[in-house]
N, C-alpha and C positions, 0 to 999 in steps of 0.2 A: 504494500500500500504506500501511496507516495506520501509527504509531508502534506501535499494541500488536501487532502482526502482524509487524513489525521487528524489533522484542525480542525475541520467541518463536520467531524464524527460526534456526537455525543457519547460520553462515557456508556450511559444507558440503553443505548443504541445495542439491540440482540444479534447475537450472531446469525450470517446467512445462511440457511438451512447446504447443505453439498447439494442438493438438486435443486437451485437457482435455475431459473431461465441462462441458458445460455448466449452469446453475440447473435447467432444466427436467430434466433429465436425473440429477443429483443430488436432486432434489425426490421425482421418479420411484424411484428404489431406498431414500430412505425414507421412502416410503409403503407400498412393498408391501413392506416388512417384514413389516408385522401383518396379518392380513385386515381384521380393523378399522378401520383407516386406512385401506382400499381401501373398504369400505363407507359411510364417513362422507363421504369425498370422491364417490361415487357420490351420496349422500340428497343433499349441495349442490349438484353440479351437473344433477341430475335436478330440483329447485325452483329452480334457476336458468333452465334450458330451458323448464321450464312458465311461468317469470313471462314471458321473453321472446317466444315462439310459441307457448307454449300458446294463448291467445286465438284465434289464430287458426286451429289445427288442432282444436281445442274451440268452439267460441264456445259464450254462453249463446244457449239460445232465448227471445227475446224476447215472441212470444205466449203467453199461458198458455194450456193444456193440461189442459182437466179432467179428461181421461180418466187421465189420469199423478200425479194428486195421492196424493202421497205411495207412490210404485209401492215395492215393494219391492226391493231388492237381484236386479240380475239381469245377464246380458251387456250389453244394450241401458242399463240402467242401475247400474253398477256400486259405486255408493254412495246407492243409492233417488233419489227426488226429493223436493221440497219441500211446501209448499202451495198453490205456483200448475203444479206439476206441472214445473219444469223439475229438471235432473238437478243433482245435491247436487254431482258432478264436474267439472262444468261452472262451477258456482260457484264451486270450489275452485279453480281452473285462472285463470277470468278473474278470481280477486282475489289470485292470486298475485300478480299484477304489481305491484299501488300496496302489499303488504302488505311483499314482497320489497325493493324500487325506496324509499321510505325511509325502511325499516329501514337500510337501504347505507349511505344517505344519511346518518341519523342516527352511523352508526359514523365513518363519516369526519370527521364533524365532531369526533364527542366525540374522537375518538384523536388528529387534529389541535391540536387545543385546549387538550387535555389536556397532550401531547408538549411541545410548543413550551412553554409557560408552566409546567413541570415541569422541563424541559432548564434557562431560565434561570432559573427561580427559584434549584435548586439548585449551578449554575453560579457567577454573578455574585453571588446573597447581598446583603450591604446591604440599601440601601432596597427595590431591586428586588424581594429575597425578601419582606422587608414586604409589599411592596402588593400580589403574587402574592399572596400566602398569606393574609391579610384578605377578598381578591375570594373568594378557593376555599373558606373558613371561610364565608364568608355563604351561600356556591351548597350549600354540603353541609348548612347549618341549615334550609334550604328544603326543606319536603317534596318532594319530584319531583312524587308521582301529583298530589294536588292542585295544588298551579301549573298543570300541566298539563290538568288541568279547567278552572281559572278560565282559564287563556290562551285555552281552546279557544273559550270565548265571545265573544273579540275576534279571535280569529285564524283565517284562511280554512284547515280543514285539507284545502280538497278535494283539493289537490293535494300530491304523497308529496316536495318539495321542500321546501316550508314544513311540513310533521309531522316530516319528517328535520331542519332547522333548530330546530327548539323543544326536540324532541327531544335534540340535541344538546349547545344552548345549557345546558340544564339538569342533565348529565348527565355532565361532562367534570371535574369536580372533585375527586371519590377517584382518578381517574389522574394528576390534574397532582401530589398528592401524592404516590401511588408513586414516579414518575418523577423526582419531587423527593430523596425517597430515594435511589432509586439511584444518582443525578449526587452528590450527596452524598460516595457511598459509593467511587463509580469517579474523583472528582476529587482525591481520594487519594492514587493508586494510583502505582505507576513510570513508566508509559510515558505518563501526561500531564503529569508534571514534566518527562519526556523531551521533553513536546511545546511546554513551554514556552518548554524550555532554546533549543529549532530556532526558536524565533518564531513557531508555525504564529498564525494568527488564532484568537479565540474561535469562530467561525462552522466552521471546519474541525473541532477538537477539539470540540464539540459534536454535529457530523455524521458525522465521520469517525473520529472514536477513541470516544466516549463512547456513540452511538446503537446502531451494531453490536451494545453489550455488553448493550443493554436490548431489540435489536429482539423477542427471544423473547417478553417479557413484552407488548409491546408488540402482536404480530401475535397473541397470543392474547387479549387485550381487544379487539382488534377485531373478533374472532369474538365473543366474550358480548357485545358493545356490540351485536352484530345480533341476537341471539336478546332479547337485554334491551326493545330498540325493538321488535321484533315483540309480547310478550306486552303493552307498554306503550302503543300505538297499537289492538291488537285490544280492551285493556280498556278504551278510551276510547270504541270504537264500541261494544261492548257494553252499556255505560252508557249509550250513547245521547245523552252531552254532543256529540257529532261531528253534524251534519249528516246523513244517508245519501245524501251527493250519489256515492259508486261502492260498487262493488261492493267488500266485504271482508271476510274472517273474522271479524272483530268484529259486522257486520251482520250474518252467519248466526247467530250466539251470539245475538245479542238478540232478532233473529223467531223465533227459536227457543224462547228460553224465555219471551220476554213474548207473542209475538202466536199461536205454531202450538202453544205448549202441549206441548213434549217434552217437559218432566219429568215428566209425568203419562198421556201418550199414546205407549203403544208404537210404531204407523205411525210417529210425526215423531221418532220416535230417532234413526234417519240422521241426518235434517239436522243435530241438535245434535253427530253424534259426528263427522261429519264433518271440520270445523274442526278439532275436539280433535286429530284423531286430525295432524290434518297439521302439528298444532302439535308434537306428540309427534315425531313420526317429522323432520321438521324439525331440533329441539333434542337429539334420538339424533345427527344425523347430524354436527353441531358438535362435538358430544360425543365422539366417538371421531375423529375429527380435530384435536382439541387436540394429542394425543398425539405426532401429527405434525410441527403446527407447530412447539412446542416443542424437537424435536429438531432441524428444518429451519433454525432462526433462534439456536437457542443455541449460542454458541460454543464452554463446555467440553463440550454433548456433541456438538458437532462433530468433537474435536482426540479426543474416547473412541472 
């Protein structure tokens, strides 16, 4: 049990039976509070399952298909096809995967990166805080999207490991200062002079008293760090700085408007709305799951 959790305990406070509700189980009662919580965590783990086996329960078809060039909306094709005649769903489904895969990627970095060097900046202070907040002053005067362009020229993005890496690298700098705030704010406070007074380590009190009080803020940048990398990787392909070495929603966006002509041809509408739409419905689903997290990981409205 941390210090601040000590503090707020009453003495006469009973002990908690061993068969307590467990996280998963606590997580569960509130989410379905709201239907909306229930819907959001449905849109993510529904494009989660498509990035993982969709491919395989979908595959694209590899031959083209003239007879199917640009079919319309039907059972057999439920978001029309293309201009080599394979299905818009099919495309959607096999690029879930490198679009989803790092985005992830990307999140973890930036929220690692972020955390850590936010924690000690506002922790330790001195030089430390200098030279943290110099490095995160330079990364936040850098554009993102362009860096991002010019890396993309030296740097292999075929694979959703090195996009989630760049992505990352570039990307982690307005959290290390939040986070720097709030250690600020919380190193303050009672129960970490309390944790002083016990000896605990820096390493404990940074992880065990101070992390707790931020994980809210924390687990919900980790959620817009993935919607942020998704629109950030699709506009790169879209742009067509990227390679078109796989399949991704940024590549339907660009055949779409530069090579099959849907802004201007009703038939190849599909294809361009395609993408959109799963980018919408995606960033909905984030959307009304914040709401969650926030309550899931914040402590006073835990103890409400």
């Amino acid at each position: 049990m941390s210090v601040a959790e000590s503090t707020s305990v009453s003495p006469k406070t009973p002990r908690v039976p061993s068969g307590h509700p467990t996280f998963i189980h606590t997580a569960w009662r509130v989410i379905a509070k709201k239907p909306g919580r229930i819907v959001g965590l449905a849109i993510i783990l529904f494009f989660a399952l498509m990035a993982i086996v969709g491919p395989y329960l979908y595959p694209r078809q590899l031959p083209i298909n003239p007879n199917a060039i640009y079919a319309a909306i039907s059972w057999k094709y439920p978001l029309g096809t293309d201009f080599e005649g394979t299905s818009n769903l099919a495309l959607i489904v096999t690029g879930a995967r490198y679009v989803l895969f790092a985005a992830f990627m990307a999140a973890i970095f930036t929220v690692v990166i972020g955390t850590v060097l936010g924690l000690v900046s506002g922790y330790y202070l001195g030089w430390s805080d200098s030279v943290i907040m110099r490095i995160t002053d330079f990364v936040l005067t850098i554009p993102g999207f362009p860096l991002l362009v010019v890396l993309s020229t030296v740097w292999n993005f075929g694979q959703p490991v090195a996009m989630g890496f760049v992505l990352g690298i570039t990307g982690w700098g307005g959290l290390a200062r939040a986070v720097r705030s709030q250690t600020l704010s919380l190193r303050e406070r009672g129960f970490i002079e309390a944790a002083h007074t016990l000896g605990l380590s820096p390493v404990h009190i940074l992880f065990k008293e101070i992390l707790p009080n931020i994980g809210s803020y924390i687990a919900m940048n980790l959620l817009l760090a993935v919607t942020g990398s998704i629109y950030a990787e699709v506009g790169l392909f879209f742009l067509g700085v990227v390679p078109f070495q796989v399949n991704n929603w940024g590549v339907m966006l660009n055949l779409a408007v530069f090579s099959a002509g849907a802004m201007s041809s009703v038939q190849a509408l599909p294809y361009l709305l395609s993408p959109l739409i799963a980018l919408l419905v995606l960033t909905l689903g984030v959307v009304l799951f914040l709401d969650a997290v926030d309550e899931l990981f914040n402590p006073r409205l835990k103890e409400a």
